[in-house]
C-alpha positions in Angstrom: 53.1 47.5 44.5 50.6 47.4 41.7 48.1 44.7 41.7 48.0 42.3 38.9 44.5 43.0 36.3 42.0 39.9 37.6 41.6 38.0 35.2 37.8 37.0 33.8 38.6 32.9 33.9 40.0 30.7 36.5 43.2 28.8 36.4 41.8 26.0 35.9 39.9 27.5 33.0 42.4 28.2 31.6 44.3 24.9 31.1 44.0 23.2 27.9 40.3 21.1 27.8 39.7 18.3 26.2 37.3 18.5 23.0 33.7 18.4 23.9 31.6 16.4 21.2 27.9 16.9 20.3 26.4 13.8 22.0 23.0 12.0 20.2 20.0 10.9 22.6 20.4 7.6 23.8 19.3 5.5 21.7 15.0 5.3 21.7 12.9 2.9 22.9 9.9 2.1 20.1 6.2 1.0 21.4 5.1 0.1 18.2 1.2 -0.6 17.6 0.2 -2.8 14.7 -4.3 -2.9 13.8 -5.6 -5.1 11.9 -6.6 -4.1 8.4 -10.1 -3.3 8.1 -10.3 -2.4 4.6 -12.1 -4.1 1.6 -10.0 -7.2 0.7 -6.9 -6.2 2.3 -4.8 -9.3 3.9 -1.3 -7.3 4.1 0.2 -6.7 7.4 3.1 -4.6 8.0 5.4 -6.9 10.1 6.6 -10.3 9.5 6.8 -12.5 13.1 11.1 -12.4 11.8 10.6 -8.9 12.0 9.0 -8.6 15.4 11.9 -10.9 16.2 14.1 -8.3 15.4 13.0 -5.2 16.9 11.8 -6.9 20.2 15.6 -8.4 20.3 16.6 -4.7 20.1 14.5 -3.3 22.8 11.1 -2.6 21.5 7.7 -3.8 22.2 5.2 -4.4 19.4 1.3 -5.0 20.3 -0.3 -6.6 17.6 -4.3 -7.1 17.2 -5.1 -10.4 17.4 -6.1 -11.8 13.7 -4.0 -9.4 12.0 -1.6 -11.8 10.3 -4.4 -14.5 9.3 -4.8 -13.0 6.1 -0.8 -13.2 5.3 -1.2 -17.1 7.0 0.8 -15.7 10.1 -1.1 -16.9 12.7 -1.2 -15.1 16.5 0.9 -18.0 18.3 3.9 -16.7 15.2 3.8 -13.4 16.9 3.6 -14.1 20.1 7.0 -16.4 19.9 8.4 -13.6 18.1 7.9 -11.9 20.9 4.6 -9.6 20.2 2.2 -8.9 22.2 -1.2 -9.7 21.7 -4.8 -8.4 22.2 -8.0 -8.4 21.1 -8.8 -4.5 21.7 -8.3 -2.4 18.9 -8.4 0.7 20.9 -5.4 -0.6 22.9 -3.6 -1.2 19.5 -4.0 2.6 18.3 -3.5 4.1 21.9 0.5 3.1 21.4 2.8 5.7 20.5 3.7 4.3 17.1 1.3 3.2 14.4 1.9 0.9 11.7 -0.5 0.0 9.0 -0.9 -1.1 5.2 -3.8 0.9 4.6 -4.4 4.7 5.7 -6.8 4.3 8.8 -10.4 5.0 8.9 -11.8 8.3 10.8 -13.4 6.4 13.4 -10.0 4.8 13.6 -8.4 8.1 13.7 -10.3 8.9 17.1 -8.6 6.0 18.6 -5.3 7.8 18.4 -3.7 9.3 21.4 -2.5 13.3 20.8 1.1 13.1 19.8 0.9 9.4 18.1 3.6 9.1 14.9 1.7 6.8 12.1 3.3 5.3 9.7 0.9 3.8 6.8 0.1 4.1 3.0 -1.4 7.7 2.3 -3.7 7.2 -0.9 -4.3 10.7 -2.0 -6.3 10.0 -4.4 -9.2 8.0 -2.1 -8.8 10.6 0.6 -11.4 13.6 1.8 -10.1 17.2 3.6 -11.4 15.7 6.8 -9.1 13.0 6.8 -6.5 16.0 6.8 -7.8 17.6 9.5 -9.0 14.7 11.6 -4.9 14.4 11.9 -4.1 18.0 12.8 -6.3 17.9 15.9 -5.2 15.1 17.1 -1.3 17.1 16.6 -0.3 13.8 14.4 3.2 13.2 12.9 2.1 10.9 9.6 4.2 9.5 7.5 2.8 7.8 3.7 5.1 4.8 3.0 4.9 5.9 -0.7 6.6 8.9 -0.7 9.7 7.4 1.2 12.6 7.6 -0.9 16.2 5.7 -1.1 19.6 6.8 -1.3 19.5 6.3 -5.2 16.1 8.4 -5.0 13.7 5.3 -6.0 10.6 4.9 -3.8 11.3 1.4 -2.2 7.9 0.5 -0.9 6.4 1.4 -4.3 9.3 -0.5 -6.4 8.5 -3.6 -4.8 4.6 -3.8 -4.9 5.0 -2.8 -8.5 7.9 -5.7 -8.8 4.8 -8.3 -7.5 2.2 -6.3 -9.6 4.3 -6.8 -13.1 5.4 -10.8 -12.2 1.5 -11.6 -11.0 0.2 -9.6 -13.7 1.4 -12.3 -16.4 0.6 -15.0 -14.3 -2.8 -14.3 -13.9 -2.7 -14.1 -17.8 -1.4 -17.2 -17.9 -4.6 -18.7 -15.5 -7.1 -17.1 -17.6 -5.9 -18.5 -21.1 -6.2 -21.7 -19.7 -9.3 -24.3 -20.4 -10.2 -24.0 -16.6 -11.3 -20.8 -17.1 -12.7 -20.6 -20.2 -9.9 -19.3 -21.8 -8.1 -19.7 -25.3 -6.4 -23.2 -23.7 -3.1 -21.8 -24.7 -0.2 -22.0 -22.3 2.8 -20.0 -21.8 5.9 -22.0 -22.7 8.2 -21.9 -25.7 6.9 -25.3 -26.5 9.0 -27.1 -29.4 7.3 -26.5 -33.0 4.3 -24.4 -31.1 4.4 -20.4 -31.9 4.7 -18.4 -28.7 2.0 -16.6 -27.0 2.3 -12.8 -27.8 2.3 -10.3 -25.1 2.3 -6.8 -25.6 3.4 -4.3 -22.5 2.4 -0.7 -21.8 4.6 1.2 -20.1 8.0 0.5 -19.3 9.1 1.3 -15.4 9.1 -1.5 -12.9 5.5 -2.9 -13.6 6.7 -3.4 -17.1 10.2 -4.9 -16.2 9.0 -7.4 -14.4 5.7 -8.4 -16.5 8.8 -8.3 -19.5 10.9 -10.9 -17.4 8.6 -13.2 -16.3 6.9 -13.6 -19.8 10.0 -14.0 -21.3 11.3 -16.3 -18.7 8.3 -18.3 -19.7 9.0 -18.3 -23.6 6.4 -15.6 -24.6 7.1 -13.1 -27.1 7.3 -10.0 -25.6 6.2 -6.3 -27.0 6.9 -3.1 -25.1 5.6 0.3 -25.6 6.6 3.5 -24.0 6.9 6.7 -25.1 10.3 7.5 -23.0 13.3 6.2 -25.3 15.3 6.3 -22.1 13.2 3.8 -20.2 13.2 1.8 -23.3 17.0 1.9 -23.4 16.9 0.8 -20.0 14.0 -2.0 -19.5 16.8 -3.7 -22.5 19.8 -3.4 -20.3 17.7 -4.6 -17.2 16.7 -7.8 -19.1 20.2 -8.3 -20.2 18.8 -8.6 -23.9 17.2 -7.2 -27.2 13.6 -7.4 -27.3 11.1 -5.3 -29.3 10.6 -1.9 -27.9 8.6 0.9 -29.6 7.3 4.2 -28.6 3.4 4.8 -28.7 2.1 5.1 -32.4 -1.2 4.1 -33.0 -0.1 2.5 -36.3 2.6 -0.2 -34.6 0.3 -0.8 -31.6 -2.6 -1.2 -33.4 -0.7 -4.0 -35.3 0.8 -5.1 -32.3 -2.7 -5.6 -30.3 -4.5 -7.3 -33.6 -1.8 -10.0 -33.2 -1.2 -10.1 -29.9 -2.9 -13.1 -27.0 -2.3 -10.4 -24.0 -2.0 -7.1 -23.4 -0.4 -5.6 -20.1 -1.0 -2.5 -19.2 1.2 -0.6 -16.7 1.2 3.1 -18.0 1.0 6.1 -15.0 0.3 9.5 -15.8 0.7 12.7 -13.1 -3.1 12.4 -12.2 -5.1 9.6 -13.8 -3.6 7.4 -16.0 -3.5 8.5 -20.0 -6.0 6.2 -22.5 -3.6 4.0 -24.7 -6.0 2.2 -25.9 -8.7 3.1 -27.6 -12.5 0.7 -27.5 -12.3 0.2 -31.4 -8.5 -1.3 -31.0 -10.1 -3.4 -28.1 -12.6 -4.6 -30.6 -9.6 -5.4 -33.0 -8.3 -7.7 -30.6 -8.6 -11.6 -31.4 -11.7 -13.3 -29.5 -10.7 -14.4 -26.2 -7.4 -12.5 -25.5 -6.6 -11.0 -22.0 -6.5 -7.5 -21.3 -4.7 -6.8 -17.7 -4.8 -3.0 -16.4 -2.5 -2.5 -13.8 -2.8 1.1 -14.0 -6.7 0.9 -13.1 -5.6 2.5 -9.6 -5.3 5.5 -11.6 -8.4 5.2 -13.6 -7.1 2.8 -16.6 -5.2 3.3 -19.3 -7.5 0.9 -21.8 -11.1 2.8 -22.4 -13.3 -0.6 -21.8 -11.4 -0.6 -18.6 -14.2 -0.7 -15.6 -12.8 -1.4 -11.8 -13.4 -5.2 -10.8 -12.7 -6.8 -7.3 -10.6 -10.3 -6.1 -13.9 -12.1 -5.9 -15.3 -10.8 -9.2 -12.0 -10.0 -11.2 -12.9 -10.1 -14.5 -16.0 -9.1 -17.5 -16.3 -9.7 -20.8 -16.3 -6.8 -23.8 -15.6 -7.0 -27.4 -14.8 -10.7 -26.9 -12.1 -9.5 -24.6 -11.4 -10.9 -20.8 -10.7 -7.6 -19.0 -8.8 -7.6 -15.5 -9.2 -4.8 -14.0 -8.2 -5.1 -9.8 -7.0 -2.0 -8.7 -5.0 -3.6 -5.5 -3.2 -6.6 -7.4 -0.6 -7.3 -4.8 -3.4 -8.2 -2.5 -3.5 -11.3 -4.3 -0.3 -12.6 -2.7 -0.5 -11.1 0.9 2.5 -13.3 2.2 4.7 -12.4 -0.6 3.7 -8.5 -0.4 4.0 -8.4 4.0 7.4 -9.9 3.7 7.9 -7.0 1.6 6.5 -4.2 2.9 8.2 -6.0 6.4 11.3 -5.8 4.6 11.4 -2.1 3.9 10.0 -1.1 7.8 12.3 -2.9 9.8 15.5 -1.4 8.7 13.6 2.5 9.0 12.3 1.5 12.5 15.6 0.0 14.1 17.5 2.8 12.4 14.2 5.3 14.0 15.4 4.0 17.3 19.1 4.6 16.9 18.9 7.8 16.0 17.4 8.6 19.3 13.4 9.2 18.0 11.5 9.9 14.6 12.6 13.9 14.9 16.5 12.9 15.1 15.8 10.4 11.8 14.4 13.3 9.4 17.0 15.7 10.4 19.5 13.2 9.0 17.6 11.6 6.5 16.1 12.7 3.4 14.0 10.1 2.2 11.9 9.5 5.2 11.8 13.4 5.3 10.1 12.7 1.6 7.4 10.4 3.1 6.5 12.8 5.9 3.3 15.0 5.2 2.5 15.8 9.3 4.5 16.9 11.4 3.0 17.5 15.1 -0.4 18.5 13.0 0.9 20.9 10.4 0.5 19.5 7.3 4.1 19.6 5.3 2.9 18.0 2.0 2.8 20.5 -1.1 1.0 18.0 -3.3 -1.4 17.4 -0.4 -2.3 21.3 0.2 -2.3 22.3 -3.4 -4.8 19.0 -3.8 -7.1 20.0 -0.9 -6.8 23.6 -0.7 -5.7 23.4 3.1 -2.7 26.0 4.4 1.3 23.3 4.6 4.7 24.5 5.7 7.6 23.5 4.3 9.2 20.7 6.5 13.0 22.3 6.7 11.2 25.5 8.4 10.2 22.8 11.1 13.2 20.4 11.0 16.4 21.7 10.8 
């Protein structure tokens, strides 16, 4: 009797099996560590005491610095019935896990992080040194810079909305310094019956632009924008839900423009610096007394008078001209800008958590992949490496 061939599986192998699914990490618990801003005239913080709400209602813990909403007018007893907790040691603060911060943190601050810690703050190429760089990749850092994040439609949120507060406070502070109290022209921004409108010319059409455009107009200003992209043109009229006058950069037309105008906005961004629009003999062309506001002074100005002022000191005098020049406008109105910033964290760190941890989010997601430029202390930013001559890897070798 021949025996039967043994066969390699079992019988019960060999019924029919249910489908096996790939199953996620449970779901993460965040230990989120929020300092207080040390830098020069920065009130922001990153989390509202609603938002703290939030995340500690989902499962995480958030230790805030004590003071570190007092700028914003949260004060520590907010927090704490949010849920925070609350210290006064710094060093506890950056020992957590998670860091979140407005500004990049200080090398001395740096030291304060444990190996392995994910931070999650502005980056600031422009202000930063190589040893910042490598400060991080000894300490095996994952970094994240809040400006590089991108959305599903490919806008940078974080960026979009301080540049949304920039434009709208750009045209009230006009509308302070024209006024008697400060020595200004004592005219006022109103379309006031049988009075001409004040005249205010923009530079540069993206969201700084937009909203400097809306809010002038929405106080009866006539409004002037220049920008040498027809398409952002096209659109800044479609956003306003009006015709207005739009013109591309010709020294001819904004020369006239500026001659006639009682405030000139300027919101133009180059790749590197910001290019010079205006010229110092149009400035001097410019009626005695008008305002000159340079948003783009971050990126070195794009008016040639333009010289970098602070919040205390914001403004000098040249040509006959009131020049603002802060580089860090949204500053100015800290409350407004945290709930903003909060606004754009809280969704990325609940959904952080959900995903099961920071690695399972930028496999899935694209636009926090964008903002990351460490990634366990190898440096994954092309701009970054090219800018400081250090050695980067592209990000999908190490995520995938």
């Amino acid at each position: 009797m021949s025996k039967q061939p043994l066969s390699p599986f079992t019988k019960q192998q060999l019924l029919p099996q249910e489908e096996t699914l790939e199953i996620f990490k449970k779901k993460g618990e965040l230990f989120i560590g929020v300092p207080k801003e040390t830098a020069f005239q920065e009130k922001r913080i990153c989390l509202t005491p609603d938002a703290v709400y939030a995340l500690v209602n989902n499962g995480h813990r958030v230790l805030i610095e004590s003071g570190a909403g007092k700028g914003a007018n949260f004060s520590d007893k907010d927090y704490s019935e949010a849920g925070a907790e609350i210290t006064k040691d710094a060093a506890k603060v950056f020992s957590c896990p998670m860091i979140l911060k407005v500004e990049p943190p200080t090398l001395e601050q740096i030291k304060l992080l444990n190996p392995q810690t994910i931070l999650i703050s502005a980056l600031q190429i422009k202000t930063q040194t190589k040893k910042y760089f490598e400060a991080l990749a000894s300490k095996r850092i994952t970094a994240l810079a809040f400006e590089f994040i991108r959305d599903t439609d490919g806008s940078y949120p974080a960026v979009k909305s301080l540049s949304e507060i920039a434009g709208t406070a750009s045209v009230l502070i006009a509308s302070e310094l024209l006024s008697n109290s400060n020595a200004g022209n004592g005219l006022m921004f109103g379309n006031i019956s049988g009075v001409p409108p004040i005249e205010v010319v923009i530079l540069g059409a993206g969201t700084v632009g937009e909203f400097a455009a809306r809010s002038a107009i929405g106080l009866g200003a006539g409004v002037k924008v220049f920008d040498n992209s027809i398409t952002k043109l096209r659109s800044i009229q479609s956003q306003l839900g009006r015709p207005l006058f739009t013109s591309t950069i010709q020294p001819k037309n904004l020369l006239k423009a500026l001659k006639r105008c009682d405030v000139v906005i300027g919101a133009v961004r180059g790749s590197n610096r910001s290019p010079i629009v205006v010229s110092d003999a149009m400035v001097q062309s410019m009626k005695k007394g008008a305002i000159i506001i340079d948003v783009s002074i971050d990126m070195g100005g794009c008016f040639e008078t333009s010289e970098v002022t602070s919040h205390k000191q914001p403004t000098f005098i040249k040509h006959d001209v009131v020049h603002y020049c802060v580089p860090n406008i949204p500053a100015r109105y800290p409350r407004t800008a945290t709930v903003s910033i909060s606004n754009i964290f809280t969704p990325y760190l609940l959904k952080i958590a959900e995903d099961g941890g920071i690695e399972n989010s930028l496999r899935f997601d694209k636009g926090l992949k964008n903002g990351l430029y460490f990634y366990h202390g190898i440096l994954t930013s092309k701009s970054v490496g090219e800018w400081f001559d250090l050695n980067y890897s592209d990000v999908n070798l190490l995520i995938f």
